[in-house]
N, C-alpha and C positions, 0 to 999 in steps of 0.2 A: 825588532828594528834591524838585528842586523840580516835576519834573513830577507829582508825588505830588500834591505840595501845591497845585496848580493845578486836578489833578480833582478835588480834595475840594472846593476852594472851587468848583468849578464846579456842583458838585453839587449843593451847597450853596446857589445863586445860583439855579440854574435846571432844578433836576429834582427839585424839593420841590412835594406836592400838598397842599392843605388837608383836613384829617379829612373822611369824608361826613356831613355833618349834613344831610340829604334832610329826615328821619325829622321835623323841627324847625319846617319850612317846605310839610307836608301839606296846612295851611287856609290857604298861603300869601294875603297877607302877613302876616307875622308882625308881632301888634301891641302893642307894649309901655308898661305903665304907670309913666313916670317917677316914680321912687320912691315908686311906686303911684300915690294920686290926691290929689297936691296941692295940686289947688286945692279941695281936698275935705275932705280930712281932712292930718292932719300929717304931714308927707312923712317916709321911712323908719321910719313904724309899723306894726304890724299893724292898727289903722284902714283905714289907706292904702292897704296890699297886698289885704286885704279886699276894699274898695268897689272896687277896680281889676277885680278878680277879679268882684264881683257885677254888675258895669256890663256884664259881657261878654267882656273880655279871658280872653286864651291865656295872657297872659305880663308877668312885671313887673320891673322893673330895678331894681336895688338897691345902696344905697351901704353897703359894709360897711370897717372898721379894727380892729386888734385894742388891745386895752386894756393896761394895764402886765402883768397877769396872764393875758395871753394868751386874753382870751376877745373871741371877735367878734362885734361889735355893730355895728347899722344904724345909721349917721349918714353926713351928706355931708360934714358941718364937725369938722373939729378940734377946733375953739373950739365949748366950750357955748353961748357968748352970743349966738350970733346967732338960733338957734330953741329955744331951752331956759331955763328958772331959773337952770340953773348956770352954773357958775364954772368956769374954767381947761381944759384939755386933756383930748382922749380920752384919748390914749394915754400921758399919764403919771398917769391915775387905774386903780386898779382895778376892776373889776366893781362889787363891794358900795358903793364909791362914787358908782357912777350912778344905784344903784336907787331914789334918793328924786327924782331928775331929772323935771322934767316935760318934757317936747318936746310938751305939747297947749298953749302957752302962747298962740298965737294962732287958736287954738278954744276959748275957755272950756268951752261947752257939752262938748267932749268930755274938759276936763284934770278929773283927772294923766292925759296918756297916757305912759306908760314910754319910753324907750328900748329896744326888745327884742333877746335876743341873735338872730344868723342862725339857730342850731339849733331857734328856737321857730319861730320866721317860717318854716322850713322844714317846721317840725310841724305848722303849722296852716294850710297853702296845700294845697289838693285835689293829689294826687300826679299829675294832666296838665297840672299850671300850669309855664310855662318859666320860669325864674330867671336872668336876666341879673346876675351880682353884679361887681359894678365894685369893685375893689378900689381904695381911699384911703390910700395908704403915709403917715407922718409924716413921710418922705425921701426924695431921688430914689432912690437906691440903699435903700431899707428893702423888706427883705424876708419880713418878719414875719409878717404877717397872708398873707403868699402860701402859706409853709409851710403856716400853721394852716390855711388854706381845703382846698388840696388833702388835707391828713390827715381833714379832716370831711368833702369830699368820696368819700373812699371808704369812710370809715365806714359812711356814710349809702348807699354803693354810687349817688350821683347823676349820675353822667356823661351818665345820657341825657336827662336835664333840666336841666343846665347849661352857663352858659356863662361864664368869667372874664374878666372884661372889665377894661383899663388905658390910660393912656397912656402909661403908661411901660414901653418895649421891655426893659427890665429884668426886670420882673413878668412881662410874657410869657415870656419865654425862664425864666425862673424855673419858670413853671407846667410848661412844656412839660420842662424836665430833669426835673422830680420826678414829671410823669405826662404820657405823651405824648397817651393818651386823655380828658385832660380840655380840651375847646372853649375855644378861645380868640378873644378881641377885639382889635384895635387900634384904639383911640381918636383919631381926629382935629380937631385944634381949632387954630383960627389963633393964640388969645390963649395958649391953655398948653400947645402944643408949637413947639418950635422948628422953624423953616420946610424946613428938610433933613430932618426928620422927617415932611413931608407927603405927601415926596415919592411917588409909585405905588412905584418900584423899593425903595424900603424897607421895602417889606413880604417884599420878598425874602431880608432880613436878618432878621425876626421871624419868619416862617412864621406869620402868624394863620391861623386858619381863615374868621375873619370880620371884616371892616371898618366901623367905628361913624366915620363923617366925619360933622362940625357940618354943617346943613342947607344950607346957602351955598356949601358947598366941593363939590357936589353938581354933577356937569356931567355930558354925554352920554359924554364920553371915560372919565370916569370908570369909570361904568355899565361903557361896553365894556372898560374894562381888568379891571376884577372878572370879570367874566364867564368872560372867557382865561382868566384864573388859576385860576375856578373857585372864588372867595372870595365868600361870601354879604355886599348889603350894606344895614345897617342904619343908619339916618338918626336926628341929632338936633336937639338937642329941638325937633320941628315941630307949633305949636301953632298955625298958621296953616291954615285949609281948602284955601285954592285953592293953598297951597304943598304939602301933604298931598296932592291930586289932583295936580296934576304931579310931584310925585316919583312916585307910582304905577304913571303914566302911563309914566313914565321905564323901570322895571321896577326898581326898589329891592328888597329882598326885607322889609327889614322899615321899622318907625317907631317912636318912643319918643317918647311926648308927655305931657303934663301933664294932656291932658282925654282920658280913655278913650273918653267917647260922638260926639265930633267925629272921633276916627279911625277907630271903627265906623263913621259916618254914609260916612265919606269909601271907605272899603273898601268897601262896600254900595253906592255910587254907581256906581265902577268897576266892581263885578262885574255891575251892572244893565245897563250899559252893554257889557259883553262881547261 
């Protein structure tokens, strides 16, 4: 038994590959519009996702959570108050409670803009745009909105233009039991993940297919451990140029930034320079 249990776990450690997402990283780099274009329009709108999309971009990231009634919608925050009219919690309002929401509150010019569910946002993005959705639990262990995504996920038959993205190893492995074909992310971040979570060998415990490390956490050794593993990796939020050309430089595969045309500019530099 225990020698059983020794191959599984080893196998388990170390003879796991990440899904091929080639198909993903064609015009590599992949460049993505944090919560579309924020400094633009109101972040997790279709505004947002739009102008990300009109400025150029392939691909755009997005904060989704599900609501008391089980429906998902775009926001980064919990709390209304910090970019919206409203008042109290996503996710213990319903739907029809958010519909009078404005989230345009710091663009006059463009308010009310709504809150929209993911299934709109997914309706009204050109069918070649990549969709990074970061899922926003209410709980370490909430795994709510994880279900509902992967069931809209194949609704919608979207595996080949998604990717689920978390920090919480939890959601991962969640995603991956209920569909082994839908792309996964692991999120890294000094401030809100715990430090044994940053670790490289811990991605051995999650199986991402792809790794989203804050900009900073960003080093050569890195690069080359992704690489070995074969785990695609995507940078964030890098609103900085010449930190955007060194990463490049580095061979990152993708970026997610706040200003769509500064990551163009900086892609376009690199591949001038080829």
């Amino acid at each position: 038994m225990l020698a059983v249990f020794l191959a599984i776990m080893a196998k388990h450690l170390f003879f796991w590959r990440p899904l091929d997402v080639d198909r993903l990283y064609a015009n590599s780099p992949l460049l993505m519009g944090h919560r579309g274009s924020p400094k633009t329009r109101p972040e997790n709108t279709s505004p947002s996702f739009n102008h990300a999309v009109e400025s150029g971009l392939s691909a755009v990231e997005i904060d989704v959570m599900a609501t008391r009634d089980g429906k998902i919608v775009c926001s980064h925050n919990h709390d209304l108050e910090r970019e919206t009219d409203g008042l109290g919690y996503v996710h213990e309002m319903g739907y029809d409670d958010l519909k009078g929401v404005n989230a345009g509150i710091k663009y006059p010019e463009l308010s009310p803009t709504p809150i929209p569910l993911l299934e709109e946002v997914i309706d009204e993005l050109p069918e070649e745009i990549f969709l990074n959705i970061e899922i926003k639990p209410e709980k370490p262990f909430g795994l709510k909105t994880a279900d509902l995504l992967v069931k809209l996920i194949r609704e919608k038959n979207l595996h080949h233009r998604v990717v689920v993205s978390s920090f919480h190893p939890f959601i991962i492995w969640r995603v991956k039991f209920l569909d082994k074909g839908i792309p996964t992310a692991y999120i890294w971040s000094n401030q809100l993940v715990p430090k044994i979570l940053r670790k490289p060998w811990f991605i051995n415990l999650v199986h991402p297919d792809m790794l989203n490390p804050e900009a900073h956490l960003v080093t050569e050794n890195l690069v080359s451990y992704a690489r070995r593993k074969g785990v695609r990796l995507n940078v964030w939020t890098v609103n900085n140029y010449p930190a955007m050309i060194w990463l490049l430089k580095q061979g990152v595969d993708g970026i997610i930034s706040d200003y769509p045309n500064l990551m163009l500019k900086a892609a376009n530099s690199i591949k001038g320079n080829q």
